[in-house]
TORMIPA-743043 format. One record per residue (C-alpha): residue number from 1; x negated, y, z. Coordinates in pm, whole numbers, always signed. Example, Ala and Ser with C-alpha at 12.3 -4.5 7.8 and 13.67 -1.06 7.14 Angstrom:
<rs>
+-----+--------+--------+--------+
!   k !      x !      y !      z !
+-----+--------+--------+--------+
!   1 !  -1230 !   -450 !   +780 !
!   2 !  -1367 !   -106 !   +714 !
+-----+--------+--------+--------+
</rs>
This chain:
<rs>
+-----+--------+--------+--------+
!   k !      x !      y !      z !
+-----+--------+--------+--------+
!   1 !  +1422 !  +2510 !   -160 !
!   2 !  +1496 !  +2236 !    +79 !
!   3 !  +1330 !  +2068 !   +386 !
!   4 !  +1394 !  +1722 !   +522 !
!   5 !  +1330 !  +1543 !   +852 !
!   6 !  +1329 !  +1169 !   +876 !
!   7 !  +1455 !  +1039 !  +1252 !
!   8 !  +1407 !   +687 !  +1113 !
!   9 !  +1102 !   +512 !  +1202 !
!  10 !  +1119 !   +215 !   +913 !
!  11 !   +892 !   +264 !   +643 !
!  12 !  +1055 !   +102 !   +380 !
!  13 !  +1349 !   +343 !   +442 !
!  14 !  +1152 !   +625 !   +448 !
!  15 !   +994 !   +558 !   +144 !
!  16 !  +1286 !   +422 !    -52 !
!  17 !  +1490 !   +773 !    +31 !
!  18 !  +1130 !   +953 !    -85 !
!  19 !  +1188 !   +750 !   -397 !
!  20 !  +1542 !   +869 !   -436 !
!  21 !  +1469 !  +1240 !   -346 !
!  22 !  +1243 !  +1237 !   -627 !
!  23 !  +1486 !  +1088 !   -893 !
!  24 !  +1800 !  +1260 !   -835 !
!  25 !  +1700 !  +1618 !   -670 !
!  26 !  +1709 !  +1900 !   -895 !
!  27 !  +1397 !  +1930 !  -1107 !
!  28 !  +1372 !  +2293 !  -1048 !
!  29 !  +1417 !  +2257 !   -679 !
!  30 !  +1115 !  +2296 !   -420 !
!  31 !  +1190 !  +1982 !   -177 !
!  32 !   +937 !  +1924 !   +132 !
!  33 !  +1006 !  +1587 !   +327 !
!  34 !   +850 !  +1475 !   +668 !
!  35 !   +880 !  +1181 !   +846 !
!  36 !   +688 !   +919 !  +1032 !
!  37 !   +686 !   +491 !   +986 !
!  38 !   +618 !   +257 !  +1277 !
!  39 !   +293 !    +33 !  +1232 !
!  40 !   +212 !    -88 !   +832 !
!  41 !     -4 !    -85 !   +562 !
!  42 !   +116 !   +145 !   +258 !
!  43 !    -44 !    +32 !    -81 !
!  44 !    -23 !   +210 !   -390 !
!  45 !   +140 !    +64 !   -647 !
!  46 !   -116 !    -71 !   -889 !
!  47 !   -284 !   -205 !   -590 !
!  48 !   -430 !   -579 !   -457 !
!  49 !   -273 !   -654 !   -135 !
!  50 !   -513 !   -919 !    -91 !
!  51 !   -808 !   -675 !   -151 !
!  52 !   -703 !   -376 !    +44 !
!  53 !   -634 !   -502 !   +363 !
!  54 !   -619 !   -819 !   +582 !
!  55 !   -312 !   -995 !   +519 !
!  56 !   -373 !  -1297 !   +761 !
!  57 !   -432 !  -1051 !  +1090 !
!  58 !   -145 !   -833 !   +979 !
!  59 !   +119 !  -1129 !   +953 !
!  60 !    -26 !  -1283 !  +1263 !
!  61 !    +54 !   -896 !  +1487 !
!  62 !   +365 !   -833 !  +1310 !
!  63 !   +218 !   -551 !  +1059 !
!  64 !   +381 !   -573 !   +701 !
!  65 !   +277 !   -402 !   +454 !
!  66 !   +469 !   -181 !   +215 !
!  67 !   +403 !   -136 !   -204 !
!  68 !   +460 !   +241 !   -276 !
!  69 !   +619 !   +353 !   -588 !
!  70 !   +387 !   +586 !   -683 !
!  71 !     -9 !   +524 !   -728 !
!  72 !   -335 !   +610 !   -479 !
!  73 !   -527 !   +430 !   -215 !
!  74 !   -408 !   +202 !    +73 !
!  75 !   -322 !   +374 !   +432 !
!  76 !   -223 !   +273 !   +753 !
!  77 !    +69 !   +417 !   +938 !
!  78 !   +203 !   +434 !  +1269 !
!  79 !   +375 !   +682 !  +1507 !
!  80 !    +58 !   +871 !  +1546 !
!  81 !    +22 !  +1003 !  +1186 !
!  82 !   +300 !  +1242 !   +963 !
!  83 !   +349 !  +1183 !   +653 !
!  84 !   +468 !  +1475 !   +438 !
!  85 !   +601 !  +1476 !    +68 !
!  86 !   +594 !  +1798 !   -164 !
!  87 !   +803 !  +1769 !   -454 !
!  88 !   +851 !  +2065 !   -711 !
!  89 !   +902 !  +2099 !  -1103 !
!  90 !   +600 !  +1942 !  -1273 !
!  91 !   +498 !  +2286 !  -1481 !
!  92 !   +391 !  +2410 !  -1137 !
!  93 !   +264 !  +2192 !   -930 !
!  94 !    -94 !  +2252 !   -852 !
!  95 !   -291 !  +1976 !   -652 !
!  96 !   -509 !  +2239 !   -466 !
!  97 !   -234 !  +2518 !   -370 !
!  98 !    -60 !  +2279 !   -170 !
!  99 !   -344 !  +2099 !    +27 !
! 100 !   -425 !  +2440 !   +112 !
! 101 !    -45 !  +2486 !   +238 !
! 102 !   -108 !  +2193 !   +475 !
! 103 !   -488 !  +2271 !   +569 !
! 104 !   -313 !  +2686 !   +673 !
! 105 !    -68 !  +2542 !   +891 !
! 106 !   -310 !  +2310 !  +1051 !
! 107 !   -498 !  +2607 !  +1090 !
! 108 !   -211 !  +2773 !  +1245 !
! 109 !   -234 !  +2517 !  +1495 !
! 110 !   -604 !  +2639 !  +1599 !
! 111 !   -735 !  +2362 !  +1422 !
! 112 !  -1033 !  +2468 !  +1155 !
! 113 !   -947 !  +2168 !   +902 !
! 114 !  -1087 !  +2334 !   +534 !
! 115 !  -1023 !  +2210 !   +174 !
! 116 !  -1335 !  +2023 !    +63 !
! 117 !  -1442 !  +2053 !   -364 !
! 118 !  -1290 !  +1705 !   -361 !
! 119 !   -920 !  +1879 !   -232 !
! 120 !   -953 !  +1701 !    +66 !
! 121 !   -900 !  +1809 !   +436 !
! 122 !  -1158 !  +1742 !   +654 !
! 123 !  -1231 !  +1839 !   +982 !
! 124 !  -1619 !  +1839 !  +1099 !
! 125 !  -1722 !  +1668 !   +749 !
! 126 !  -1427 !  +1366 !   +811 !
! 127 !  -1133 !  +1346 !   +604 !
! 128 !   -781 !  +1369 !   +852 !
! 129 !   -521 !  +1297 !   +562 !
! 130 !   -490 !  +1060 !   +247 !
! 131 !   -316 !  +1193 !    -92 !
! 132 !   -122 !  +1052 !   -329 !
! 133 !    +22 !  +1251 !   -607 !
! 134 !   +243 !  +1167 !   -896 !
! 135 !   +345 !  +1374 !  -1181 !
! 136 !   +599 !  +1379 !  -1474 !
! 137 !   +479 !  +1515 !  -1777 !
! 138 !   +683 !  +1552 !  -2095 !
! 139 !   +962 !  +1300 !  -1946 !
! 140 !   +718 !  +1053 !  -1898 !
! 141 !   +594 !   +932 !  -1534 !
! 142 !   +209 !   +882 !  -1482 !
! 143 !   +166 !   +658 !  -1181 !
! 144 !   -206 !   +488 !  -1236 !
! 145 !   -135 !   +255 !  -1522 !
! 146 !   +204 !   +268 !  -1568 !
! 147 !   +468 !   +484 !  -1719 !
! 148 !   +806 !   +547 !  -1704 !
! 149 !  +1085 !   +787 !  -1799 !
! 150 !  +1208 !  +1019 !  -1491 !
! 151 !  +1288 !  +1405 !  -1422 !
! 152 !  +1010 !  +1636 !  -1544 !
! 153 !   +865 !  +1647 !  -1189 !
! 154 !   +595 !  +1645 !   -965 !
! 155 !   +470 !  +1537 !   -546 !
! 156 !   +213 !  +1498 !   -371 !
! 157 !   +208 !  +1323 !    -48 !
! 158 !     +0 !  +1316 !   +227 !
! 159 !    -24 !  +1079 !   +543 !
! 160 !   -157 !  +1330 !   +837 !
! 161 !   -384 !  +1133 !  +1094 !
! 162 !   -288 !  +1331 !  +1408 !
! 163 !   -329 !  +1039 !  +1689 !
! 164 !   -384 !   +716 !  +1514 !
! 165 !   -494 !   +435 !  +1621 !
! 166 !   -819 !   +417 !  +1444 !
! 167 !   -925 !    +71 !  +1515 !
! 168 !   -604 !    -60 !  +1417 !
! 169 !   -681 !   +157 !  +1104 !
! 170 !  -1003 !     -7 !  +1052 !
! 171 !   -920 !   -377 !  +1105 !
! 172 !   -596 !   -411 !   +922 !
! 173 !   -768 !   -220 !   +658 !
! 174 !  -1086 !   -440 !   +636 !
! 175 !  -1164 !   -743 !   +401 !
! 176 !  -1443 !   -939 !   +343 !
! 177 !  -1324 !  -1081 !    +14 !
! 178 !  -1661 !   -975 !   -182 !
! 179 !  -1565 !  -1207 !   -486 !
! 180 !  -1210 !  -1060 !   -519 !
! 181 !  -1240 !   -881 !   -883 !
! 182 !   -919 !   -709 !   -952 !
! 183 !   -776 !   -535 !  -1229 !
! 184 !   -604 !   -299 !   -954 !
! 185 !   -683 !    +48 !   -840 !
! 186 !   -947 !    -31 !   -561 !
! 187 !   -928 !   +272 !   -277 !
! 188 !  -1217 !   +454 !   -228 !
! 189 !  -1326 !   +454 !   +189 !
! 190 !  -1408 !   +728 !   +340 !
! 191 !  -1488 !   +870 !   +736 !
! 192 !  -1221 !   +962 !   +882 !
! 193 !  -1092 !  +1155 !  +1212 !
! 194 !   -774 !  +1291 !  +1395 !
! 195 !   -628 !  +1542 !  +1492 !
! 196 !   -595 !  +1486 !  +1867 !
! 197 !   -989 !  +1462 !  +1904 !
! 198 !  -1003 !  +1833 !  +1857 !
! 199 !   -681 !  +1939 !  +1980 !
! 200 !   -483 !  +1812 !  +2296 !
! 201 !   -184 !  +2008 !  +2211 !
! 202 !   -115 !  +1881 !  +1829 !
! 203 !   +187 !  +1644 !  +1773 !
! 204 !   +450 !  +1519 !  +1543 !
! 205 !   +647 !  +1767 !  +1598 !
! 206 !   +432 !  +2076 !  +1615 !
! 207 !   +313 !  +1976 !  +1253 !
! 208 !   +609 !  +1957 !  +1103 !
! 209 !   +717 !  +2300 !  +1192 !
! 210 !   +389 !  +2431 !  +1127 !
! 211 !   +409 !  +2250 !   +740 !
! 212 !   +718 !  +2353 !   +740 !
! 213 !   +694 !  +2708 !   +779 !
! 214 !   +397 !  +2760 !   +572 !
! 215 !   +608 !  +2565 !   +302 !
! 216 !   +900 !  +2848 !   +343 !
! 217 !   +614 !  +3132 !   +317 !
! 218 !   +450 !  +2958 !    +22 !
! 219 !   +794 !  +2877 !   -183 !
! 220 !  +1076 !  +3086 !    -47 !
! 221 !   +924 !  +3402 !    +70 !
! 222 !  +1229 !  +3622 !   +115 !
! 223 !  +1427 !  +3306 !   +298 !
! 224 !  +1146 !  +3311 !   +540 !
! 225 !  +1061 !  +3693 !   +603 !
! 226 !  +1411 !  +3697 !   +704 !
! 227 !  +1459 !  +3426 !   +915 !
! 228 !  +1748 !  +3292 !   +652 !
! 229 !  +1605 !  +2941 !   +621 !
! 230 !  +1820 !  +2744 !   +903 !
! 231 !  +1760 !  +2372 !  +1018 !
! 232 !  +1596 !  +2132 !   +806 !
! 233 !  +1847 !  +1833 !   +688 !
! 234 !  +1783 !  +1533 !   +902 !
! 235 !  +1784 !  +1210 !   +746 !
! 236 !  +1907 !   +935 !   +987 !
! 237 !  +2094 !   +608 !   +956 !
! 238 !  +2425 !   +793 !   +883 !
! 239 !  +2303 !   +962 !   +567 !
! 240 !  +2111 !   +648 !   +428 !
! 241 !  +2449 !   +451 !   +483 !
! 242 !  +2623 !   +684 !   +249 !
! 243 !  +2358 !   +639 !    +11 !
! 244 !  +2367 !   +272 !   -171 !
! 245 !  +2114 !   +395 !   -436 !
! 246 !  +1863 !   +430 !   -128 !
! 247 !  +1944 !   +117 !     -3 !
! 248 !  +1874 !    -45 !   -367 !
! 249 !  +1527 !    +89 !   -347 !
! 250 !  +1454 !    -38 !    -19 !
! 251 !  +1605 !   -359 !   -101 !
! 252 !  +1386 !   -417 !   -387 !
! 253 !  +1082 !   -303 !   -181 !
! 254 !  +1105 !   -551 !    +25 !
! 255 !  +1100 !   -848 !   -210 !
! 256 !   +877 !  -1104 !   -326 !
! 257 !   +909 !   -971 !   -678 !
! 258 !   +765 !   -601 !   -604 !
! 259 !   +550 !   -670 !   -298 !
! 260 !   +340 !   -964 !   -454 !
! 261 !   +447 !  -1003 !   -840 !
! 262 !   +332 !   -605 !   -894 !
! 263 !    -18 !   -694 !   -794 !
! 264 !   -233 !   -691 !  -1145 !
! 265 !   -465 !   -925 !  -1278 !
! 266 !   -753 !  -1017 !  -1063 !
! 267 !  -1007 !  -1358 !  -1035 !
! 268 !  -1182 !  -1494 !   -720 !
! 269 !  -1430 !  -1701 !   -717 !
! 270 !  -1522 !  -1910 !   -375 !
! 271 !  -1753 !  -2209 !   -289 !
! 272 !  -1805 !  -2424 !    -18 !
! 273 !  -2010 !  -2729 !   +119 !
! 274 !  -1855 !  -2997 !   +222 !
! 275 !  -1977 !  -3337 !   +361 !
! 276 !  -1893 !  -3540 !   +111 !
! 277 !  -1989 !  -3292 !   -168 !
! 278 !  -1991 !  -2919 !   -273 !
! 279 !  -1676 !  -2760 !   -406 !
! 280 !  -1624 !  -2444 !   -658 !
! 281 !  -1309 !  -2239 !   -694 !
! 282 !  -1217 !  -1958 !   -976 !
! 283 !   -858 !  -1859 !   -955 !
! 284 !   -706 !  -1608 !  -1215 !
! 285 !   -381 !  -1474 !  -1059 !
! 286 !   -182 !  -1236 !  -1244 !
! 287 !   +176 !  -1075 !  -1116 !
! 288 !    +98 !  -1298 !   -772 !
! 289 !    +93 !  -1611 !   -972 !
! 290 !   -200 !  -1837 !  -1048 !
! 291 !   -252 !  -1860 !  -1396 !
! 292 !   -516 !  -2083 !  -1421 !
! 293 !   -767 !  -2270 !  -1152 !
! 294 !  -1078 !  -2408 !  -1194 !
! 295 !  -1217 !  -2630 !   -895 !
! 296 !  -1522 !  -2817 !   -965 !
! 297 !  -1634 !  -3086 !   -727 !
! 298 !  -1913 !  -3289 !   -682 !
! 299 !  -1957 !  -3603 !   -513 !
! 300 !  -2293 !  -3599 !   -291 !
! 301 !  -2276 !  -3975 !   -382 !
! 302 !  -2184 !  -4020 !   -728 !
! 303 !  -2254 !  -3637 !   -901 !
! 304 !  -1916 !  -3728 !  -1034 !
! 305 !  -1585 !  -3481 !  -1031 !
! 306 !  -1333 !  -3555 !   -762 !
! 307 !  -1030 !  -3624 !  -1039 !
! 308 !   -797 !  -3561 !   -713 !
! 309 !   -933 !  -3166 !   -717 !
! 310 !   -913 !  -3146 !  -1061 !
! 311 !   -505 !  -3255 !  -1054 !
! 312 !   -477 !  -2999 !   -776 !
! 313 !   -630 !  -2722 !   -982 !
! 314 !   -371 !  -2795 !  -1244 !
! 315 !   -109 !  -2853 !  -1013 !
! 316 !   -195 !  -2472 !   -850 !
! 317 !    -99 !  -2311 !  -1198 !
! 318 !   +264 !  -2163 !  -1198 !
! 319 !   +257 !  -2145 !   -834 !
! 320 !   +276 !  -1860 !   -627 !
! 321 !    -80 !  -1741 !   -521 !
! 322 !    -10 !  -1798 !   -150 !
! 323 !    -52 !  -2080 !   +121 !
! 324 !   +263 !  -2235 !    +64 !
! 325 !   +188 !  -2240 !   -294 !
! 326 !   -110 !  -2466 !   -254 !
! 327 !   +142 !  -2702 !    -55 !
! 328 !   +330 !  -2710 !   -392 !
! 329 !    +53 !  -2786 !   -584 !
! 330 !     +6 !  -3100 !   -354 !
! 331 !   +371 !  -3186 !   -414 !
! 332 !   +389 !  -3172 !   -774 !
! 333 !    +54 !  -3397 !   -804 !
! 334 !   +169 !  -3633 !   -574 !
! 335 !   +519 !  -3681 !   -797 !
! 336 !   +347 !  -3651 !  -1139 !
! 337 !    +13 !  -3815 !  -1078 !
! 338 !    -18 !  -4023 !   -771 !
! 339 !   -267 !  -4259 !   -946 !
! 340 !   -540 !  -3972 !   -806 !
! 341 !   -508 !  -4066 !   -476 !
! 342 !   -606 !  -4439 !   -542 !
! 343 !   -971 !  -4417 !   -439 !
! 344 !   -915 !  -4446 !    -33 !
! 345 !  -1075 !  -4113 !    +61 !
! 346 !   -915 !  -3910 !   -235 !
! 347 !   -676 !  -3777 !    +10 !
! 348 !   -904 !  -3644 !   +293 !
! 349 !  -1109 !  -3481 !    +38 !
! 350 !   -843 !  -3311 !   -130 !
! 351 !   -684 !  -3194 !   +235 !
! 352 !   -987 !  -3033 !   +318 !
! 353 !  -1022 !  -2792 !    +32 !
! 354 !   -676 !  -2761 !    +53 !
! 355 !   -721 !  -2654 !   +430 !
! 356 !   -995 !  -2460 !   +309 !
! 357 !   -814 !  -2327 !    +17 !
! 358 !   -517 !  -2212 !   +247 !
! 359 !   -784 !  -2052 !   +498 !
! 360 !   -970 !  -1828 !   +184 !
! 361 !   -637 !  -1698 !    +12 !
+-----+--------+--------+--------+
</rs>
């Protein structure tokens, strides 16, 4: 058995060394990890950014968001939520023994949180922590969709809401893109509350010991009837350094390629009048490139299509399903068929779906 403390606040860190915990600790070993991330969005890994949260609010306050490795819903992190991580060998891991570790030491903290038939915890009727769980079965890795060969072993984790901020919660987590139909795992909302509504006293640190014992009792009885079980190991910026395969992980977390070219297939459809005529969009993006894009427009005056739309459509496939990627798509018409912007006002029409365009992605 072994317990870990993170002191580091950065959540790609925190879940890269997760990530490595899982992959090279013994598979027979019982492993609890706790730590905490400063403000982001954590998606699961068959996720849509673009449908789980609101991208263009979280770039404009700072908030990035993070691609897990394993599967399950979107969540929002700051300083005012735990997040703990139960790993153990996959031929015992039972989803509902250790929520119920969690909800006793909560409950050792005079807070009446109870499993719900879903394995939730709730607390009056709300839920007050989001799962994820991910298993190794027979060598192979179940994560959602996707498989892949690893240790014959199990977690679950669990973000904690203790003092969130819940409207920073709601609006980084909100999106109004209706006609956003993704081949993704879509995560399923739900009420929520903290912990510090019903307790003053609750805190970071007060959890952790409290998951922590109850983890001892649970997993290494003897150890904890006789007070044998020491400190927990504290990961901090010292052990990380010593640890290139961590920074690996983290490294590739953070790029383009995981972030945005894991996101599966999805199509969105968007229309919009303008003055000079009406204007319909269907984008297929797969990997966070646009595969294909439709635009039909129609010219109030003529019923004709704008040709200039149709060479941006074209010129949008192959790029990067982003803002600046409809700037490329303007480039590469312009250099392989300027001829579209002969008619006089080709050009304003096609800058304002293209400010449009940039303003709906």
């Amino acid at each position: 058995v072994e317990t870990y403390i993170s002191k580091i606040n950065d959540p790609w860190t925190n879940l890269a060394f997760e990530e490595w915990l899982f992959r090279n600790s013994d598979p027979e070993t019982y492993i609890l990890f706790l730590y905490r991330n400063s403000k982001s969005v954590i998606i699961g890994r068959n996720q849509n950014p673009w449908k789980e949260c609101n991208l263009k609010l979280m770039e404009k306050d700072g908030i990035p968001f993070v691609r897990r490795k394993s599967g399950g819903g979107t969540v929002y992190h700051d300083m005012g939520n735990t997040n703990y991580s139960i790993m153990m060998p996959r031929k015992v891991f039972d989803r509902r023994t250790n929520v119920e570790l969690v909800c006793r030491a909560l409950n050792e903290l005079d807070i009446p949180s109870v499993v719900n038939e879903r394995h939730d915890i709730v607390l009056d009727g709300k839920k007050i922590c989001f799962f994820s769980f991910l298993s190794a079965l027979n060598g192979w890795l179940f994560r959602g969709s996707a498989f892949k060969l690893i240790q014959h072993r199990s977690y679950h984790h669990g973000t904690m809401l203790i003092d969130s901020d819940l409207s920073s919660l709601g609006q980084y987590l909100k999106n109004d893109k209706l006609t956003l139909v993704t081949k993704g795992v879509p995560s399923v909302r739900s009420p929520v509350t903290r912990l510090r509504d019903s307790s003053l006293t609750i805190d970071h640190l007060s959890f952790c010991e409290a998951t922590r014992t109850e983890f001892l009792r649970r997993y290494a009885y003897d150890t904890w009837r006789n007070n044998l079980e020491g400190e927990p190991i504290v990961v901090d910026e010292a052990l990380v350094e010593s640890l290139p395969a961590v920074q690996k992980i983290r490294d590739e977390s953070r790029s383009w390629e995981w972030k945005f070219g894991q996101t599966p297939e999805f199509t969105y459809q968007i229309e919009k009048s303008f003055s000079w005529g009406t204007v319909d969009v269907t984008i297929r993006s797969k990997e966070g490139l646009v595969v294909e894009a439709n635009i039909d427009a129609r010219d109030n005056d003529t019923n004709a299509q704008t040709l200039a739309l149709t060479a941006l459509g074209i010129g949008l496939e192959g790029q990067r399903y982003s803002e600046e990627g409809v700037d490329l798509a303007v480039e590469r018409i312009k250099y392989e068929a300027p001829e579209v912007f002969t008619p006089f006002d080709a050009g304003k029409k096609l800058m304002d779906v293209v400010q449009w365009l940039k303003e709906k992605l």
